[in-house]
Structure formats: structure tokens, C-alpha cells
RODRENDREN-684814 format. One line per field, with one value per residue: residue in one letter; chain; y, z, x of N, C-alpha, C, O in turn. Coordinates in Angstrom, 2 decimals. Example, Ala and Ser with C-alpha at 12.3 -4.5 7.8 and 13.67 -1.06 7.14 Angstrom:
// residues 2
rest <- [A | S]
kette <- [A | A]
n.v <- [-5.69 | -2.25]
n.w <- [7.80 | 7.08]
n.u <- [13.19 | 12.85]
ca.v <- [-4.50 | -1.06]
ca.w <- [7.80 | 7.14]
ca.u <- [12.30 | 13.67]
c.v <- [-3.30 | 0.03]
c.w <- [7.80 | 7.87]
c.u <- [13.20 | 12.90]
o.v <- [-3.32 | 1.14]
o.w <- [8.46 | 8.04]
o.u <- [14.24 | 13.41]
// end
This chain:
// residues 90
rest <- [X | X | X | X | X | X | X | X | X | X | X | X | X | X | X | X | X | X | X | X | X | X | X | X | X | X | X | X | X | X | X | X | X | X | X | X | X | X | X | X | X | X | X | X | X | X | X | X | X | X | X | X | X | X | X | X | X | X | X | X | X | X | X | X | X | X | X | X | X | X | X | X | X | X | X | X | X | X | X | X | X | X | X | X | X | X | X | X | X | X]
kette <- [A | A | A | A | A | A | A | A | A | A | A | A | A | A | A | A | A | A | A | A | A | A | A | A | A | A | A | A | A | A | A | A | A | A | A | A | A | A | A | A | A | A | A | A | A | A | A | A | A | A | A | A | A | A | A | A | A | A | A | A | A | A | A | A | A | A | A | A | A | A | A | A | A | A | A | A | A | A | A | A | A | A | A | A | A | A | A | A | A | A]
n.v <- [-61.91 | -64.99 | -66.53 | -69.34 | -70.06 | -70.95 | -73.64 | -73.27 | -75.01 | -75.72 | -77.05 | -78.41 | -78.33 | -79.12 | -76.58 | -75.50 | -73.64 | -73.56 | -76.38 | -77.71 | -77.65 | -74.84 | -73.36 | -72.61 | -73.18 | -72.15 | -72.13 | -69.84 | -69.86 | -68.52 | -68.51 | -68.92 | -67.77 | -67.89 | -69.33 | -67.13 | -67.55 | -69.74 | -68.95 | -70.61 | -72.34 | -74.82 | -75.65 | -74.82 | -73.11 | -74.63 | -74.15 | -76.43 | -78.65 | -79.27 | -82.86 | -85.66 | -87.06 | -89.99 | -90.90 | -92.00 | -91.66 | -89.24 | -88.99 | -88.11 | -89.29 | -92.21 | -95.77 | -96.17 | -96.31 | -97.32 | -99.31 | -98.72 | -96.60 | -93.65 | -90.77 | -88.30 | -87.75 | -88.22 | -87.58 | -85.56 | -84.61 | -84.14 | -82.84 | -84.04 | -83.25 | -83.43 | -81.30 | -79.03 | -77.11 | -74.30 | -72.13 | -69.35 | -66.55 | -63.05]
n.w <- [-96.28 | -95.23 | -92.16 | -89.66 | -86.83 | -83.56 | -82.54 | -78.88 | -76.29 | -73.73 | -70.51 | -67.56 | -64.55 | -61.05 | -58.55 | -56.81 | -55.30 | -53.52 | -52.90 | -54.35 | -52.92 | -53.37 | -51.21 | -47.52 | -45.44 | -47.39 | -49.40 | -48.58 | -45.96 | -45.21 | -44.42 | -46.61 | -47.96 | -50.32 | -52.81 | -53.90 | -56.44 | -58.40 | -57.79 | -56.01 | -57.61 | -58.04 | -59.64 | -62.55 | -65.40 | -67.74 | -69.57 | -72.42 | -73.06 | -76.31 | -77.67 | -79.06 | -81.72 | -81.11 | -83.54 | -85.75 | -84.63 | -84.11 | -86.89 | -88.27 | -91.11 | -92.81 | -91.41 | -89.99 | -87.14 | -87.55 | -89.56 | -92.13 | -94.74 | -94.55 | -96.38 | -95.51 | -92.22 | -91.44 | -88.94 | -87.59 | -89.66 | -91.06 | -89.37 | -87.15 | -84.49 | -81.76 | -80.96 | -83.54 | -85.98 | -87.85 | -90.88 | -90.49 | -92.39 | -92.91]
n.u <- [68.87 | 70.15 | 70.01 | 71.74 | 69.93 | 70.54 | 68.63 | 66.91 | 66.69 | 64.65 | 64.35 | 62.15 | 63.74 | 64.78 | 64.13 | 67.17 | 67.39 | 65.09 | 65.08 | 62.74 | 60.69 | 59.07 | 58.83 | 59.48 | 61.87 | 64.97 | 67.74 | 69.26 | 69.16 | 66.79 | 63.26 | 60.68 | 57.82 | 56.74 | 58.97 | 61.87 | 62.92 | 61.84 | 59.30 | 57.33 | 56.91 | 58.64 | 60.27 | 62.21 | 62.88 | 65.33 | 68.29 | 69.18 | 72.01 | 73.28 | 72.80 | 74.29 | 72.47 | 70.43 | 69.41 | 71.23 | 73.60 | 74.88 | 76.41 | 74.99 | 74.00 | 74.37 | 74.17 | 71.59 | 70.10 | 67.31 | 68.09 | 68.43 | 70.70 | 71.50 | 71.94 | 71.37 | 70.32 | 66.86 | 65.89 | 67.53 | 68.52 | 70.94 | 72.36 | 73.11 | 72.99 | 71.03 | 69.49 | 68.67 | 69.96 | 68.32 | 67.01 | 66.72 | 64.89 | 65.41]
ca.v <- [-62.67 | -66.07 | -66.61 | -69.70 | -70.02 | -72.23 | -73.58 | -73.57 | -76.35 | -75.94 | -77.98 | -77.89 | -78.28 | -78.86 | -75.62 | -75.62 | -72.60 | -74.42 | -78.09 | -78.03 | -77.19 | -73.67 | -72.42 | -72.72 | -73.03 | -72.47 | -71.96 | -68.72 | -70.05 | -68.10 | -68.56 | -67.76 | -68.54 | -68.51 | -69.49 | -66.11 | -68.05 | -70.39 | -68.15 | -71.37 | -73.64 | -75.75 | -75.64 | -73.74 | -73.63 | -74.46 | -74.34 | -77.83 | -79.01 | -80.59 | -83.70 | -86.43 | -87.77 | -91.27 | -92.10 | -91.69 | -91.52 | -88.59 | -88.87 | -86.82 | -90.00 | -93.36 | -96.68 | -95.46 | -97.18 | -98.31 | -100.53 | -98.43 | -95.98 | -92.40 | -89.35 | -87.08 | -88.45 | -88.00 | -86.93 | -84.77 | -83.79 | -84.31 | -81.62 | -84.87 | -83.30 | -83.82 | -80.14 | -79.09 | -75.37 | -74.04 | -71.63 | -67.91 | -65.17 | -61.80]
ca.w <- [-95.81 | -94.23 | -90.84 | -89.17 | -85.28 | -83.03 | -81.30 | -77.46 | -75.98 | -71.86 | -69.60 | -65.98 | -63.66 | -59.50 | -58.34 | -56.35 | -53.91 | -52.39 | -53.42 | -55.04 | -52.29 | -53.49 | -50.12 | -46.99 | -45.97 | -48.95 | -49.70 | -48.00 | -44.44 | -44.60 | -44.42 | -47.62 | -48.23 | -51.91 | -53.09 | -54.73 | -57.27 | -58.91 | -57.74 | -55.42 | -58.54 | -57.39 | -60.78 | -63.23 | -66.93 | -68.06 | -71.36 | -72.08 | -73.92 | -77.90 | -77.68 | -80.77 | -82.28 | -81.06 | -84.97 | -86.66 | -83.22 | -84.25 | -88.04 | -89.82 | -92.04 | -93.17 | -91.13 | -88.57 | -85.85 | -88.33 | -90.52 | -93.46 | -95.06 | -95.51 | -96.61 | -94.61 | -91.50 | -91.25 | -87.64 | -87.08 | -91.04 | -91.37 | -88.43 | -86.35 | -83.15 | -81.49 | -81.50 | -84.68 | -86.56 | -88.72 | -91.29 | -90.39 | -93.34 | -92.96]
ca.u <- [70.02 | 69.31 | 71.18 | 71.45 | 70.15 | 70.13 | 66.80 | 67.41 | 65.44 | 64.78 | 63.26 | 62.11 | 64.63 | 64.05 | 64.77 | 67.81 | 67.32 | 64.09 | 65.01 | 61.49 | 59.53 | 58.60 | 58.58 | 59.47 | 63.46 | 65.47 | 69.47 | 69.65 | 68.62 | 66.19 | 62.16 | 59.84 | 56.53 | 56.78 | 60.60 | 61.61 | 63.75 | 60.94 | 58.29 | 57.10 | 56.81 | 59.75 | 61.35 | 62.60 | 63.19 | 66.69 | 69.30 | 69.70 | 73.05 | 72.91 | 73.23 | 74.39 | 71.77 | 70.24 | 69.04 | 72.13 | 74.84 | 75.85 | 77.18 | 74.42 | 73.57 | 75.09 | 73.61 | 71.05 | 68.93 | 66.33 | 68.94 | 68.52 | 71.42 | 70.67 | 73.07 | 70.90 | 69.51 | 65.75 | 65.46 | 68.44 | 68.36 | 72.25 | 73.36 | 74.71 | 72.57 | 68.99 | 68.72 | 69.33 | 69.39 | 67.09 | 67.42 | 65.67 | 64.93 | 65.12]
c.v <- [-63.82 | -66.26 | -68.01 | -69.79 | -71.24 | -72.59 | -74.13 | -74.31 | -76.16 | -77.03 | -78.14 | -79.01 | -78.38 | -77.46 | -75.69 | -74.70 | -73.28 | -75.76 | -78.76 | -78.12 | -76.04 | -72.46 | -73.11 | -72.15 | -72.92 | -71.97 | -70.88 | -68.60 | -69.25 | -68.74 | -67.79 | -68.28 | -69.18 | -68.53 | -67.77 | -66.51 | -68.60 | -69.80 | -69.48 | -72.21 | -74.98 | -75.95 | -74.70 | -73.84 | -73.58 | -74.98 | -75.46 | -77.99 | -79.38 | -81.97 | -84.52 | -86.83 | -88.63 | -91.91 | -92.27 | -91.55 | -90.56 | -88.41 | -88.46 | -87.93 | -91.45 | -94.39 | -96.39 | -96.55 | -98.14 | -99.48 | -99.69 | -97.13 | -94.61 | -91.52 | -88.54 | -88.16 | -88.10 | -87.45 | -85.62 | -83.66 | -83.41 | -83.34 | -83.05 | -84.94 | -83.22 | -82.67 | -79.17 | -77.45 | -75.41 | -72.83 | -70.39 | -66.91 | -64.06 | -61.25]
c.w <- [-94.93 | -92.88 | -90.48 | -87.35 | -84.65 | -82.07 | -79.80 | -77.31 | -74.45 | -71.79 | -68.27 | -65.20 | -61.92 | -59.20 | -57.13 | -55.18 | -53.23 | -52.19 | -53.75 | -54.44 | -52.50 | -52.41 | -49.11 | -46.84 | -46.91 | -48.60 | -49.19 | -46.33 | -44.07 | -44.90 | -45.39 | -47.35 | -49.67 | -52.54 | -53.96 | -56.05 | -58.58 | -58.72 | -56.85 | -56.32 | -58.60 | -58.26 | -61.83 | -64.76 | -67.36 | -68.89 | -71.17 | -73.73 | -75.46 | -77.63 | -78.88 | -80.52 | -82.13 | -82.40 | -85.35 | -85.69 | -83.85 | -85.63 | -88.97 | -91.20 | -91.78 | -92.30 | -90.10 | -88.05 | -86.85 | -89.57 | -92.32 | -93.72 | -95.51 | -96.07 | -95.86 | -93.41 | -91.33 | -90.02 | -87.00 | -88.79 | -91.14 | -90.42 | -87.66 | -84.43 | -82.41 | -81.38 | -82.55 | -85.17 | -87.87 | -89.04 | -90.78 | -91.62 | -92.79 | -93.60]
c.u <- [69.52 | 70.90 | 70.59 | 71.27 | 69.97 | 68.97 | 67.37 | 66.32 | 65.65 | 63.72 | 63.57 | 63.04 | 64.02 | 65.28 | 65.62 | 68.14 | 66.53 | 64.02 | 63.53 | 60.70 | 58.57 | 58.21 | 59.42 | 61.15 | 64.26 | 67.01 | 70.02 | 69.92 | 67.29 | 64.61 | 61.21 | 58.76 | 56.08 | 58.72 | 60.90 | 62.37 | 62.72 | 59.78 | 57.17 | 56.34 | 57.13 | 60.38 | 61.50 | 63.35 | 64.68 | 67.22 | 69.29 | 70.78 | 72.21 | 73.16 | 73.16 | 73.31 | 71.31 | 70.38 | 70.31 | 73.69 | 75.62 | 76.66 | 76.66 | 73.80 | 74.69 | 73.92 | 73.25 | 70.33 | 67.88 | 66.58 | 69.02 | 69.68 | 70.78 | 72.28 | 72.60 | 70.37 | 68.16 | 65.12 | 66.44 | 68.70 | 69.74 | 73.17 | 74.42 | 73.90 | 71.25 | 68.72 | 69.32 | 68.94 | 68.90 | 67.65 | 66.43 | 66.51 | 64.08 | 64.11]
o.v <- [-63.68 | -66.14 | -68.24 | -69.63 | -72.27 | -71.97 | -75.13 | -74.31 | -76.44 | -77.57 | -78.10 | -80.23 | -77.82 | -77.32 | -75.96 | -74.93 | -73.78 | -76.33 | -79.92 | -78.62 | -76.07 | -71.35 | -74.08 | -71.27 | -74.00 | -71.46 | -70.79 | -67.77 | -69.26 | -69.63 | -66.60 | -69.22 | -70.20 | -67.54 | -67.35 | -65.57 | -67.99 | -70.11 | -69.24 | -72.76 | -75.96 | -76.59 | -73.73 | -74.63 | -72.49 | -76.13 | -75.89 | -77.67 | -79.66 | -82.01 | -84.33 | -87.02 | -89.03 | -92.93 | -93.45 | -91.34 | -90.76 | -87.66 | -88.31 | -87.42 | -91.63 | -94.00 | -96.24 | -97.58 | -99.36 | -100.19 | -100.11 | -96.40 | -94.39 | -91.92 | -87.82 | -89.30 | -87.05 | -86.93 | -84.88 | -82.46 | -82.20 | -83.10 | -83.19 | -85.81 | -82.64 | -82.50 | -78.60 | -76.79 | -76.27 | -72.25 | -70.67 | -66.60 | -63.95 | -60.03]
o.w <- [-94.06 | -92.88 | -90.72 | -86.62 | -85.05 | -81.11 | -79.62 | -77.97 | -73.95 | -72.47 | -67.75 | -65.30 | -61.58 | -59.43 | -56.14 | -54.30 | -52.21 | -51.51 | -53.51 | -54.92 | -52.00 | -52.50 | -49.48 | -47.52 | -47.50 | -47.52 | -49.27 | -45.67 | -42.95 | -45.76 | -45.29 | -46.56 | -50.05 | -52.52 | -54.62 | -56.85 | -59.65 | -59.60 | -57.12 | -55.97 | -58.97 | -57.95 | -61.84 | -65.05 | -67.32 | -69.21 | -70.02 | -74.90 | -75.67 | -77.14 | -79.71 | -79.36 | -83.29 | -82.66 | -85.02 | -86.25 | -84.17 | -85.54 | -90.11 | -92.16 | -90.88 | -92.38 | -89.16 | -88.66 | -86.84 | -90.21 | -93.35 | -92.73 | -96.38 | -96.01 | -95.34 | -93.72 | -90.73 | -90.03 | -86.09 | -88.92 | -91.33 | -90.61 | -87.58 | -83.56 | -83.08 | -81.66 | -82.34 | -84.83 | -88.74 | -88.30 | -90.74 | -91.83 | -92.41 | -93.57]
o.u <- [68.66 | 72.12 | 69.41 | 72.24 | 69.42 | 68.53 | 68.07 | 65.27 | 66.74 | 62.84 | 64.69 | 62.99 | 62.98 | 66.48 | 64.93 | 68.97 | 67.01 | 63.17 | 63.19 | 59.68 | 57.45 | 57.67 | 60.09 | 61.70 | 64.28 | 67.29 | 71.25 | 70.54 | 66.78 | 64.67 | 60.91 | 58.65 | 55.50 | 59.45 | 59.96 | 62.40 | 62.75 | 58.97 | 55.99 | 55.30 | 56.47 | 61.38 | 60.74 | 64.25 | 65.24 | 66.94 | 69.38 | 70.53 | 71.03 | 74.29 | 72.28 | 72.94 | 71.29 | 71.03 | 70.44 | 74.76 | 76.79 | 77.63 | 77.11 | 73.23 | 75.50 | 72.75 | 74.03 | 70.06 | 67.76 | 65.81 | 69.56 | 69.63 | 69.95 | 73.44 | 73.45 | 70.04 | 68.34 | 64.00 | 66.07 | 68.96 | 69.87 | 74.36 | 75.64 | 73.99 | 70.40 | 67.53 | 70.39 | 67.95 | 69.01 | 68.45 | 65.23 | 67.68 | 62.91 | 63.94]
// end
């Protein structure tokens, strides 16, 4: 059976308990040495939305960025969104 999923895409984030210090004062009032949130990294990996498409704004094909007409778009591959799903078999 093929299912489609969707690929989550993160990316680091300033962590918002220590405001990316990884230590010290952080959102609690209180005093760490290492943030216990980020683990005193100062950021932290996070979901990021779909967003449309730059090549194609979003319409999966027709007259994209590079002046030429597709039916599929070549970078988004006709979903419409910059992170796009992929087929997984069982």
C-alpha cells in the first residue's frame, strides 16, 4: 500500500527560555548553568510551516520564475508547496 507523508522540515530556532544564551538567567527567573530547555545550545529545532512555492507561486505549474510553462513544476513537482510529499511503500 503506498501512503502519502509529509516531510517535516525544522530549523533552529533562538531558544526562548534562555533568549539564546544557553545559560545563565532564563524565563523562569531562575539561575542555570546550562539552559535545561536547549540543553545550553541557545536554540532549538522547530516544525516549520509549508509554504507556496517561490518557482511556480504556488499553482503546481503553468508560467514559473524562469519564463518557461510547465504542467508540473520542477521544484515543487506540481504539489503547489516548498515542502512537498513523497510517496512511502510498505
Amino acid at each position: 500500500m503506498t501512503k502519502i507523508q509529509p516531510f517535516i522540515h525544522y530549523a533552529p530556532e533562538t531558544c526562548a527560555f534562555c533568549s539564546g544564551n544557553g545559560s545563565g538567567r532564563c524565563r523562569d527567573g531562575n539561575i542555570y548553568e546550562l539552559c535545561p530547555v536547549c540543553n545550553g545550545i541557545g536554540t532549538v529545532l522547530v516544525a516549520q510551516e509549508p509554504k507556496k512555492c517561490a518557482f511556480c507561486s504556488g499553482g503546481g505549474g503553468g508560467l514559473c520564475k524562469d519564463g518557461y510553462v510547465y504542467d508540473r513544476c520542477p521544484v515543487c513537482k506540481g504539489s503547489g508547496w516548498a515542502y512537498v510529499y513523497e510517496e512511502e511503500t510498505e
